[in-house]
C-alpha positions in Angstrom: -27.9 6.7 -135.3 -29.8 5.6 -132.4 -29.3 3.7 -129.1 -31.2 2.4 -126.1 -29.2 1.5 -123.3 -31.7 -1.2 -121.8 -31.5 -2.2 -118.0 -33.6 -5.3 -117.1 -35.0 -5.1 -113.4 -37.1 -7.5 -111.1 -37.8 -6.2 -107.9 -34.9 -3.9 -107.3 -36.0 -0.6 -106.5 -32.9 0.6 -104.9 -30.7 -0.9 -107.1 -32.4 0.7 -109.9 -32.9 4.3 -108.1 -29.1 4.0 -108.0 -28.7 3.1 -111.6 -31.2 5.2 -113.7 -29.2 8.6 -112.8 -25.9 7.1 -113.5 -26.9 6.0 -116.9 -28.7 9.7 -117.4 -25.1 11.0 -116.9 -23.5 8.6 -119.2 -26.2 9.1 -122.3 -25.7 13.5 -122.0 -21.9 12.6 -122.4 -22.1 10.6 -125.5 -25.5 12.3 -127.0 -25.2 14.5 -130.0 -26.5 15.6 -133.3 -25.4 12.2 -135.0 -26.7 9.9 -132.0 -29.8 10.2 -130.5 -30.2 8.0 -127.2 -32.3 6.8 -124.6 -32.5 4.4 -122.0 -35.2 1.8 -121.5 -36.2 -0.2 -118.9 -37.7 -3.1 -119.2 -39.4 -4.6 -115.8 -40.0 -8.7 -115.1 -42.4 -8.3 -113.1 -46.3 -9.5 -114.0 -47.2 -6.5 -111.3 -45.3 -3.8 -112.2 -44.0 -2.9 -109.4 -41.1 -0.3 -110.9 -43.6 1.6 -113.0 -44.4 4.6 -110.8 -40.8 4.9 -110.1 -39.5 4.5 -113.6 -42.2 7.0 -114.3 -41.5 9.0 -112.1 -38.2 9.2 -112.5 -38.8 10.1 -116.5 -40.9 13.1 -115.8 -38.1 15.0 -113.0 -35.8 13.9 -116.1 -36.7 15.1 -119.3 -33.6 16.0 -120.2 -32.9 11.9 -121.4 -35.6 9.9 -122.7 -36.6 7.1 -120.5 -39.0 4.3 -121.1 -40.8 1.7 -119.2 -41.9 -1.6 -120.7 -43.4 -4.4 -118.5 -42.5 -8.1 -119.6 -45.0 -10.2 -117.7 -43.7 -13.7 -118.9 -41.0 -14.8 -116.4 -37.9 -15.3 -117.0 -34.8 -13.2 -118.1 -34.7 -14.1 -121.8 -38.2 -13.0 -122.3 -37.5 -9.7 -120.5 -33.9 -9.6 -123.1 -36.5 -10.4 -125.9 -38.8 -7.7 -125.3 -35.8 -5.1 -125.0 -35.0 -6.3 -128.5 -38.5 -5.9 -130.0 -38.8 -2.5 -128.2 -35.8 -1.0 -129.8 -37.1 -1.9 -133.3 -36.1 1.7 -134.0 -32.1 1.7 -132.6 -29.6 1.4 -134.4 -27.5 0.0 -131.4 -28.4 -1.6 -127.8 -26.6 -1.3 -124.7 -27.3 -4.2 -122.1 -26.6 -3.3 -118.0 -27.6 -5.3 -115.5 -29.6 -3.4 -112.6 -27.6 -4.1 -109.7 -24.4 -2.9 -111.5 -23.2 0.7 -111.5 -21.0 1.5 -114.8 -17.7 4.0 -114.4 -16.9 7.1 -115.9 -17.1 7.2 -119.6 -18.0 3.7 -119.6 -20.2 4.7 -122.6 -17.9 6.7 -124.6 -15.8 3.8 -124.6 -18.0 1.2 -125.7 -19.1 3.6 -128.3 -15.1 4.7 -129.4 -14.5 0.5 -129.5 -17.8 0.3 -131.8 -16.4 3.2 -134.4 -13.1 2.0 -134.7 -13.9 -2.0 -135.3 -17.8 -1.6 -136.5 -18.2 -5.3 -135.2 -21.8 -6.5 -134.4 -20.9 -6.8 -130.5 -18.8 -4.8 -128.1 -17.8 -6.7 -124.7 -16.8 -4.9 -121.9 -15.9 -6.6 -118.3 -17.5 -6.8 -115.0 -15.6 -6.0 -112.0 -17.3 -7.2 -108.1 -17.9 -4.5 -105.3 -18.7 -6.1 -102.5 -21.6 -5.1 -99.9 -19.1 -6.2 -97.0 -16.1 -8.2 -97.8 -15.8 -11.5 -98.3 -14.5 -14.6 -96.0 -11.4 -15.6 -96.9 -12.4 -19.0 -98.2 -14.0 -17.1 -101.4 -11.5 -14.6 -102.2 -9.1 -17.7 -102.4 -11.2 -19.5 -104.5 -11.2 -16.4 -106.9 -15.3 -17.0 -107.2 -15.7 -13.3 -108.5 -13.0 -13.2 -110.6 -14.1 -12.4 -114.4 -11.9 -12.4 -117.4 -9.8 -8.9 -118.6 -8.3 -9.0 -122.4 -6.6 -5.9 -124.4 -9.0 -3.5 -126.0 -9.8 -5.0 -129.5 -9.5 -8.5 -128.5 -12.1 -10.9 -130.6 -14.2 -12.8 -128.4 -16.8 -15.9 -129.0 -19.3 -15.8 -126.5 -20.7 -13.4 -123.7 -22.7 -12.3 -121.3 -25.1 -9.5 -121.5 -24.1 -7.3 -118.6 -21.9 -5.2 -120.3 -22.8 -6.0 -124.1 -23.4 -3.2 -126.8 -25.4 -5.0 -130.1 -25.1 -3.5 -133.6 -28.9 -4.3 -134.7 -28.3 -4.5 -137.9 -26.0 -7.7 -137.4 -28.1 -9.4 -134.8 -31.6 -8.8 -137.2 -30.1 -9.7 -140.2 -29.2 -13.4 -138.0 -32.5 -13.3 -136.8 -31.6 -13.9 -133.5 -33.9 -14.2 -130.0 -32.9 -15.3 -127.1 -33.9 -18.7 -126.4 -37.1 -18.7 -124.3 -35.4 -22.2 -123.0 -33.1 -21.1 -120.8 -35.3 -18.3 -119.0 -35.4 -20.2 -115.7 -31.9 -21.8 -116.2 -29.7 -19.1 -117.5 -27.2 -19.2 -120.2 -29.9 -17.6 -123.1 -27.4 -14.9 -123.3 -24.1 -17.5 -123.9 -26.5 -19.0 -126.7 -27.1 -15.7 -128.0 -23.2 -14.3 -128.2 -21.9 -17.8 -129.2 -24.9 -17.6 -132.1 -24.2 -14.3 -133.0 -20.4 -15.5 -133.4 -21.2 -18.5 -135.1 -23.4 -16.1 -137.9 -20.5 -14.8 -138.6 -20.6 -11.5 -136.3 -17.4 -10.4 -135.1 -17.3 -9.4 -131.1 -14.5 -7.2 -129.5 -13.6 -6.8 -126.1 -13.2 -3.0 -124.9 -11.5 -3.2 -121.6 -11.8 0.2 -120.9 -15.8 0.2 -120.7 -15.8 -1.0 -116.7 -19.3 -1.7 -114.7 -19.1 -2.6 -111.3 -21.1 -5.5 -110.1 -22.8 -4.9 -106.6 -22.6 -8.3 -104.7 -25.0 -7.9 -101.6 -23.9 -10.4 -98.9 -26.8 -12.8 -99.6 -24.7 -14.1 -102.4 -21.5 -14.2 -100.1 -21.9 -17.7 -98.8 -19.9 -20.5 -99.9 -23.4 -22.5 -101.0 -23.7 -19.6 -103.2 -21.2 -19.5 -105.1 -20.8 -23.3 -105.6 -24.2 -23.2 -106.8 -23.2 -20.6 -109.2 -20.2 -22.9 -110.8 -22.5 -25.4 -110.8 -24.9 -23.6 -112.7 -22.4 -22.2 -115.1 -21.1 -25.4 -116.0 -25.0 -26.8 -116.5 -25.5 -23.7 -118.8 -22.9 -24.1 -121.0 -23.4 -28.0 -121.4 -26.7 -27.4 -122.2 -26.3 -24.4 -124.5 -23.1 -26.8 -126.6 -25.9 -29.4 -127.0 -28.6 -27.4 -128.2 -25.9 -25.5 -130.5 -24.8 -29.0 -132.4 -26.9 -28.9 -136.0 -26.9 -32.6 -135.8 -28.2 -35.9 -133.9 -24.3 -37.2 -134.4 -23.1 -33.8 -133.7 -25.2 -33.6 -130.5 -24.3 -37.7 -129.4 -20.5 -36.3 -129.7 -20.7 -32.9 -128.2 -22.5 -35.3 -125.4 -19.1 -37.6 -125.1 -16.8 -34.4 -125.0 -18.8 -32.9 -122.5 -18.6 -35.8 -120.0 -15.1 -36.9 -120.5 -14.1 -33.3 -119.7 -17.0 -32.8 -117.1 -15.1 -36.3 -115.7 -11.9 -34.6 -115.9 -12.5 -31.4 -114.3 -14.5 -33.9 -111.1 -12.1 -36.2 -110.4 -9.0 -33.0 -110.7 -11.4 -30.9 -108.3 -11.3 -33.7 -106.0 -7.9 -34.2 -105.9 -7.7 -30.4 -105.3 -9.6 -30.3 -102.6 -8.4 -33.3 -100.6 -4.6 -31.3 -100.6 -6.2 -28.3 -99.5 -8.2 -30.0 -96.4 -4.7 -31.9 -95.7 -2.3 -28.7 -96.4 -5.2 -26.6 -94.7 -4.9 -24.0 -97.6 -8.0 -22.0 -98.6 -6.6 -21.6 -101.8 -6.4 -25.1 -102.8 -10.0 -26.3 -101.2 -12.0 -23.5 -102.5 -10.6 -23.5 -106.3 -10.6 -27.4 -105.9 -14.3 -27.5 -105.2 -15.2 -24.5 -107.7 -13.7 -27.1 -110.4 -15.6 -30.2 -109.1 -18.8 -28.4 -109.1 -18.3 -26.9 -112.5 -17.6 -30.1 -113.6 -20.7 -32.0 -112.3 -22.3 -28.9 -113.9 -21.1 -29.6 -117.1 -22.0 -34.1 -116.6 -25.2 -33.2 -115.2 -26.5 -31.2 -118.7 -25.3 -33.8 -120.3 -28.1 -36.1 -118.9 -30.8 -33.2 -119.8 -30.3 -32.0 -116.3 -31.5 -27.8 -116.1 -29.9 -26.3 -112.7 -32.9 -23.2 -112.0 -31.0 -20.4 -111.3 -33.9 -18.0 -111.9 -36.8 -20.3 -110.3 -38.9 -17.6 -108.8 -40.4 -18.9 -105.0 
């Protein structure tokens, strides 16, 4: 067998320095005369600007294969697309983000999860490191708090920061990921809940940790408000575009705004007791629900929240 783990970068050269070394440990681990691996990075920028490092990098490291691909179209699901069409040859495909840092054995055990179950996905969960820690406002609101299920777990959608891919299941789908939501975000929810949908099973491996690096840019209470926002946009836009349809997609619109409406007017209420009670806790979470749920209203009126918008 063969497999690429693919790291998609756009302008982060540290982050990346940090990352290709890492991964150069975790492929020598799991490498052996019945899997042949490499890793591939595939760089969003119309310059360039990571060749010469990635290059670099690949000749003080022969020991591990490593690949540079430039996707100059912006957007993230074009740069996911062309690590698809550049592992033509894999059998499997690993996806890490750049600015995350995986554990130890973090690709044994996505691999030991993939032998035992031979689904067409393998889900492992992010965990935040933070640059300098957080106010307490955020840590109440629990903003960077991701989901954690028992090894073996079936799951319908996710995202593609800790996602292994059995080609063979996602080619004989036919699946891309949607050039729509390059700007927006949420190609990769389209993709996982398509890839369910075809029938593929997915299974969560709990053991297969990667750390998220939060730099304190993203530390600010806009910020992560924006982020509900956006991931409540996403997936109203993505349950839309799913519905096969024109009555299917005029009902998926009604569910969506009554519980859009629901989750408003309960974040409201939230929030007011935690501005009278004065309780982080119950302002923070209150106003992570009402902007999820404006999210979730505002795609229901074609509304597409930018998340990747490049100034």
């Amino acid at each position: 067998m063969h497999l690429t783990v693919a790291v998609l970068t756009y302008n982060r050269p540290t982050d990346l320095a940090a990352l290709l070394p890492l991964l150069t440990q975790q492929i020598i681990s799991v490498r052996s005369d019945e899997l042949a691996a490499e890793i591939l990075v595939v760089d969003n920028d119309p310059r360039g600007g990571a060749c010469t490092s990635v290059q670099a990098y690949a000749s003080q490291s022969p020991s591990v294969q490593v690949r540079y691909q430039n996707e100059r179209r912006p957007g993230i699901s074009a740069a996911r697309n062309k690590a698809l069409s550049d592992s033509a040859r894999s059998d499997l495909l690993v996806f890490i983000d750049d600015d995350e840092r995986p554990t130890d054995q973090w690709l044994c055990h996505l691999l030991a999860t993939y032998q035992d179950y031979h689904p067409a996905a393998v889900v492992g969960p992010v965990v935040s490191e933070f640059e300098h820690p957080p106010e307490p406002w955020i840590l109440a609101g629990e903003f960077f708090k991701r989901r954690r299920l028992a090894t073996g777990t079936k799951v319908s959608v996710a995202a593609t920061n800790n996602l292994l891919l059995d080609l063979r299941h996602v080619r004989s789908a036919d699946l891309f990921f949607d050039l729509e939501f390059g700007i927006t975000g949420g190609d990769d929810t389209m993709f996982t809940r398509q890839l369910h949908k075809s029938g593929g099973a997915m299974i969560w491996c709990d053991e297969a940790v990667v750390l998220d690096i939060v730099p304190a840019t993203r530390l600010t209470r806009r910020w992560v408000l924006q982020r509900a926002f956006s991931s409540g946009n996403t997936w109203s836009l993505v349950s839309i575009k799913l519905a096969d349809r024109t009555f299917s997609k005029h009902l998926c619109r009604v569910r969506l705004s009554w519980k859009g409406i629901v989750r408003m007017i309960a974040g409201l209420g939230r929030t007011g007791i935690g501005f009278v009670s004065g309780l982080d806790r119950h302002q923070a979470k209150g106003l992570r629900t009402l902007a999820r749920g404006a999210g979730i209203v505002a795609g229901v009126f074609a509304y597409r929240f930018q998340e990747y918008r490049r100034r």
